[in-house]
N, C-alpha and C positions, 0 to 999 in steps of 0.2 A: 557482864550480865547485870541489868536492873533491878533494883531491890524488890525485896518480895514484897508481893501484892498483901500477905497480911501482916506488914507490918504494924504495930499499935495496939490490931485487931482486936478488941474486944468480942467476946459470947458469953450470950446468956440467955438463958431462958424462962421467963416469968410461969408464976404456979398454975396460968389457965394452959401451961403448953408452947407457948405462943416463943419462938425464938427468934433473940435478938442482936446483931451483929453493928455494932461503930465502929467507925476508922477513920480517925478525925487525920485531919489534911489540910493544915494551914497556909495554904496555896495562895487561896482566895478569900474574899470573904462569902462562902458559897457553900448550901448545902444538898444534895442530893437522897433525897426519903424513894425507898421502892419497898412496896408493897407486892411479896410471892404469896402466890397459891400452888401447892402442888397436884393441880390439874389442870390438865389438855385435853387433846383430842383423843389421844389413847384411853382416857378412862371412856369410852363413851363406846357406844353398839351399834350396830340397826335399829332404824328409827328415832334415837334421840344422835347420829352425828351431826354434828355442829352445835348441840348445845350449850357449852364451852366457852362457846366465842359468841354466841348470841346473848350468856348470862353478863360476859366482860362488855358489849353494847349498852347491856337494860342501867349496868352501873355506873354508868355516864351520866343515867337523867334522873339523879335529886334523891336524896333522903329525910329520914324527919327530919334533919332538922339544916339540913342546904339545899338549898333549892339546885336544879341544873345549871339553871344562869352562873350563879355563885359558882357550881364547882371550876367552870372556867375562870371566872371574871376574875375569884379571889386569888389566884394564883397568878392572872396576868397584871393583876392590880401590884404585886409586891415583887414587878419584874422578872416572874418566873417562868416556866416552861412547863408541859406535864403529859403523859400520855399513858397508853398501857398498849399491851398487846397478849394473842393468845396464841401459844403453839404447840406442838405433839406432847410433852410433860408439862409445862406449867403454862398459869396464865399472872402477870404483873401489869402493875400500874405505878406512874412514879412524878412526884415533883423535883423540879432543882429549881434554888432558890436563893432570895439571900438569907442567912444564916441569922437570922434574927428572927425568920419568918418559920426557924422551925416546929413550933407547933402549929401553926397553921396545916403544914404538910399532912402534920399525925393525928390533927383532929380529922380531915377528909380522908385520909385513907382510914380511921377506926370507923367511920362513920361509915365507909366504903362495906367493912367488914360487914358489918352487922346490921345495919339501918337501910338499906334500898328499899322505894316501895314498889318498883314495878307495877304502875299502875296500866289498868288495862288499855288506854286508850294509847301511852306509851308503848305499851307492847306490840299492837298491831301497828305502828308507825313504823317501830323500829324493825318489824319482823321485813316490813314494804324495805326498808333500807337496806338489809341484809340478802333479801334477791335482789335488791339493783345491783351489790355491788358483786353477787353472782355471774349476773347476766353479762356485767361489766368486764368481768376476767373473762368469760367464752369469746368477747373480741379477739382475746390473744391467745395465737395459736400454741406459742410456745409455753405458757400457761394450762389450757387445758391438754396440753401435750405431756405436759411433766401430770395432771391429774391421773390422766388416765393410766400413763408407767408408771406412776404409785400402788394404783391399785393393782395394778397385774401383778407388780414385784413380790405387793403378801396378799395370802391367801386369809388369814386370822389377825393377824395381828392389828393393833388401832393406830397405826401408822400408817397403816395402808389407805386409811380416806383420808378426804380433806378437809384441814381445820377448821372451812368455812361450813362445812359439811354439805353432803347432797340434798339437792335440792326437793325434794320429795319428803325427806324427813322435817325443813326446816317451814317448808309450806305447810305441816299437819302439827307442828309442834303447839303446844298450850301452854298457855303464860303457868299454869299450876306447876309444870314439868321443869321450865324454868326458876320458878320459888325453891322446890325440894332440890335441885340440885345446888343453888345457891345454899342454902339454909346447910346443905350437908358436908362443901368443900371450905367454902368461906366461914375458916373456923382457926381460932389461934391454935389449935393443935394441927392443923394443915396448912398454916404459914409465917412466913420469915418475915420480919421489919429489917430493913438494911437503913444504916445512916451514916453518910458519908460527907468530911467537911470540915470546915473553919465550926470545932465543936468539943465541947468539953465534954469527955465521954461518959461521965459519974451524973453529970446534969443529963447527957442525951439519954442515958437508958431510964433515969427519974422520968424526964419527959412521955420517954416511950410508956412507962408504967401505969402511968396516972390517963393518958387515954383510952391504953388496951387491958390494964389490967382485971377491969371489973365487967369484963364479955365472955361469958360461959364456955370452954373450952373446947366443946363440940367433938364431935368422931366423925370423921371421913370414913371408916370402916376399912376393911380390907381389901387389897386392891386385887381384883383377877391376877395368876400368875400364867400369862399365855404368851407360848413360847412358837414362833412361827415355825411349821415346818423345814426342814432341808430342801432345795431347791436341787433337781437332779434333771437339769437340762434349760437351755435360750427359751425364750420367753420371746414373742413379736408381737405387735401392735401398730398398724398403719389408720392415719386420719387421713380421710380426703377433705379439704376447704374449697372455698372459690380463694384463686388470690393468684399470685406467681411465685412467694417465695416458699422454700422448701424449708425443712427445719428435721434436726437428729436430734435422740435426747438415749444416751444407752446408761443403764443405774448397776451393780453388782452389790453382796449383802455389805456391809459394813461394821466393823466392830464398834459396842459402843465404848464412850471417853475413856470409861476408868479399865476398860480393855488393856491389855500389855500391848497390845499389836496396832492400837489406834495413832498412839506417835510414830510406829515404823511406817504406816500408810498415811500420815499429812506429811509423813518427810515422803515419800515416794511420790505423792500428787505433787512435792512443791520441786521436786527434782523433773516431772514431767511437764508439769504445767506454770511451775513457780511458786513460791513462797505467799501462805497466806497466813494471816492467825485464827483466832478462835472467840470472836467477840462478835453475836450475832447482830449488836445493836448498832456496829460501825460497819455493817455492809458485809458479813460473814454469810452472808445465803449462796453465796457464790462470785466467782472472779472470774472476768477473762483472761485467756493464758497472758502471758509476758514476753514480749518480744524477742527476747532473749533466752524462749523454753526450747524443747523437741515439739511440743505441740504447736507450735504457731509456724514451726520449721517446717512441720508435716504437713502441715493443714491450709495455712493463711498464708504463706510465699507459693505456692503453686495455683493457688487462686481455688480451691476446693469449696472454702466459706469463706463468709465476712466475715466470723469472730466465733471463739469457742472458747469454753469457760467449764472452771469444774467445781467442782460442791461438794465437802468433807464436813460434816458441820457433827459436832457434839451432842450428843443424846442418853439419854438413861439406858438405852435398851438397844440394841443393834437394828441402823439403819439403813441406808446406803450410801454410797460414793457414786457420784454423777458427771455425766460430761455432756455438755449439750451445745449445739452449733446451728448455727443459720448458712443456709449453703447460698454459693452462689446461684442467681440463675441460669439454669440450663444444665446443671453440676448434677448428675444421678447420686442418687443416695449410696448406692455402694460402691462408688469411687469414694468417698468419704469414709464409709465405713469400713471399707481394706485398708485405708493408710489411717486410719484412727489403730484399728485393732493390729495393726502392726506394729506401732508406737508402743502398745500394752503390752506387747508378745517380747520385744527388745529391754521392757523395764525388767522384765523377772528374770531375764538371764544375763545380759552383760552391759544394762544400760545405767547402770549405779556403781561409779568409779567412787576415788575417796576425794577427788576435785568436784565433783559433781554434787555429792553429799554435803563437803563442805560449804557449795554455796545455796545448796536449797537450805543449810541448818541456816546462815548468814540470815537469809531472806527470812526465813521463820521466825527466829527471836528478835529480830527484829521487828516485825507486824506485835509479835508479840509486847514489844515494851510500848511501840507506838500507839495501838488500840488502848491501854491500861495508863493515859496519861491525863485524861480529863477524870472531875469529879463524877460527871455521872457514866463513865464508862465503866471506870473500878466499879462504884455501888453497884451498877450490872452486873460485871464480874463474879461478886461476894456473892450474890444473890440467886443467880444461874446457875452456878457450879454447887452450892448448897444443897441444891435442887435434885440437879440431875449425879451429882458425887460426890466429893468434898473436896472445905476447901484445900486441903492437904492435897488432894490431886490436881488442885490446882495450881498452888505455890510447887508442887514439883514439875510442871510442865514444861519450863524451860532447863532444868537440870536433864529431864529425862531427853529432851530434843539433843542437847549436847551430848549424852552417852549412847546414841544410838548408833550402831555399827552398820556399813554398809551393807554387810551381809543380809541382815536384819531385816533392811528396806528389801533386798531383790526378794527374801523367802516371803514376806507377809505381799507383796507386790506380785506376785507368783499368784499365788492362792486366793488372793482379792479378785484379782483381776481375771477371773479365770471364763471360760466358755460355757462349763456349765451351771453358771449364777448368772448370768447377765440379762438384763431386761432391756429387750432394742422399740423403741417409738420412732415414727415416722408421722411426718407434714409432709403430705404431697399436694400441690397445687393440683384442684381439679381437672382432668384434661390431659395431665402429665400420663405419659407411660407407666 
């Protein structure tokens, strides 16, 4: 088993709130700065969805005192990398770097914090940027396939729209709407500095102090406690396109991370589908099965589809588990969806031997040690899971993968997978039957 991810770890937390996590890693000479907020798409409603992800845009273009040119250039100038992104609980931004450039990092992300100016002429630029890159997703079907089984799966909850949000809200939205929601999450009491790297930890958190310490601590306030209804029967949803390919996408609820039952169901996906990890920023949104699963046995040797892939992904709050395929042409949809749901029918009763367990655990801690080997994958790691649980459920993650009994996998693979939770989406090519 590979050593635990908090090894070294340092925490701490400065008096505006503001928490701080190093874990120096003399690898390289390379540092890795991620800048958390604890909000997403979930905190948002009707009429402000997508806000979120349109405030983490507007903080891309310039502060008092960096220009937007700058916040690129100075981070390319010192050989670095940098990005952020927004999703259902948190939204981050992150540089990696060389380790010498560490304050540079922590000047742009404090500056990030607290200094945007969202100027108006920026705003409708970037609102125009945010329906292209709208309009852009509706090309793909299997994209707005998975939108639409999102929404159907919840009925309340802010999981159920899409990060980018609908498009109706994000064409009416006002740069004001955007300030107060900035002004209210972007606040050292609603996020995490992660610093990871060839780094002296007593000098990194000095660093971190002397740029965030003297930024007002702010309140996020309380968050809604909405709790989605029970789901007590299938759910269907058919798209007709112009085109010829076809596409399936079926979701059922899922437990979330710090769940008891969420490691018995990635070992039950990784025994059906294959071993995957839990690192969203190395390509954890989803896998195509493994050549060597029941699903590709089911599905892609009898010529059903050209590839099917499933989706277990970690979250604060219970999501779903997904499985989504592109069919071949000419292949009806419920040929695929009888030997798909058959496959599911076979896991909860007698398709989790202790050969079978053993090598989806193999393939699991493995993904596992693999994603958690570069420096900005860990700093993800620390900073993710802070987030949406701790890090303690994290460093138990592969211990827990190891003690999971087969049993375990078929009862929680039973009740996941069941008939009446399941959300079915269909791509029919226009013209089809």
């Amino acid at each position: 088993m590979s050593e635990s991810i908090l090894r070294d770890l340092h925490s701490t937390r400065l008096d505006n709130g503001l928490r701080v996590l190093v874990r120096p890693i003399h690898t390289a000479p390379l540092v890795s700065v991620w800048c958390w907020y604890h909000v997403g798409s979930k905190n948002e409603g009707p009429g402000t969805t997508g806000i979120s992800h349109f405030v983490e845009h507007m903080n891309f273009k310039g502060t008092e005192a960096i220009s937007r040119e700058n916040l690129k250039v100075w981070v390319e100038r010192a050989g670095g990398t940098w990005n952020g992104y927004t999703w259902l609980d948190q939204t981050t931004y992150f540089e990696t770097l060389a380790a010498d450039s560490l304050d540079l990092a922590l000047h742009i992300e404090a500056e990030r914090m607290h200094a945007c100016l969202y100027e108006p002429d920026e705003f409708e630029s970037e609102r125009t940027v945010v329906l292209a890159e709208m309009h852009g997703n509706r090309n793909d079907p299997q994209h707005e396939l998975d939108i639409d089984l999102t929404a159907a799966a919840f009925r309340m909850h802010g999981y159920g729209w899409p990060t980018i949000g609908w498009q109706s809200d994000v064409e009416t939205m006002d740069r004001q709407s955007l300030l107060d929601h900035y002004r209210r999450y972007y606040v050292p009491s609603n996020a995490i500095v992660v610093v990871a790297g060839d780094v002296d930890t007593v000098a990194a958190v000095d660093a971190v102090a002397a740029r965030f310490g003297d930024i007002p601590a702010g309140d996020a306030g309380a968050r809604p406690g909405i709790v989605e209804p029970l789901q007590h029967g299938e759910r269907r949803g058919v798209l007709e396109r112009p085109g010829t390919t076809g596409y399936l996408e079926v979701a059922f609820r899922a437990p979330a991370f710090a769940d008891a039952d969420f490691v018995p169901l990635l070992l039950a996906d990784a025994v059906l589908s294959g071993g995957k990890g839990a690192n969203l920023w190395s390509g954890g949104f989803g896998r195509n099965a493994r050549t060597t699963s029941p699903l590709y046995a089911a599905l892609i040797e009898p010529e059903l589809v050209v590839s099917i892939g499933s989706a277990l992904l970690p979250t604060e709050e219970p999501y779903l588990y997904s499985f989504s395929a592109t069919l071949r042409d000419g292949v009806d949809h419920r040929r695929v969806e009888d030997a798909l749901f058959v496959a599911f029918e076979g896991l909860g009763t007698d398709g989790v031997d202790d050969h079978g367990l053993t090598k989806a655990k193999n393939q699991v801690l493995a993904s596992l040690a693999f994603e958690s080997e570069q420096i900005t994958q860990i700093a993800h790691q620390l900073g993710y899971y802070a987030t949406i649980a701790s890090l303690e459920d994290l460093d138990a993650l592969p211990a827990r993968v190891a003690a999971t009994r087969a049993d375990e996998v078929r009862r929680v693979a039973a009740t996941v997978l069941s008939a009446e939770t399941r959300t079915v989406g269909w791509v029919v090519p226009r013209g089809a039957a």
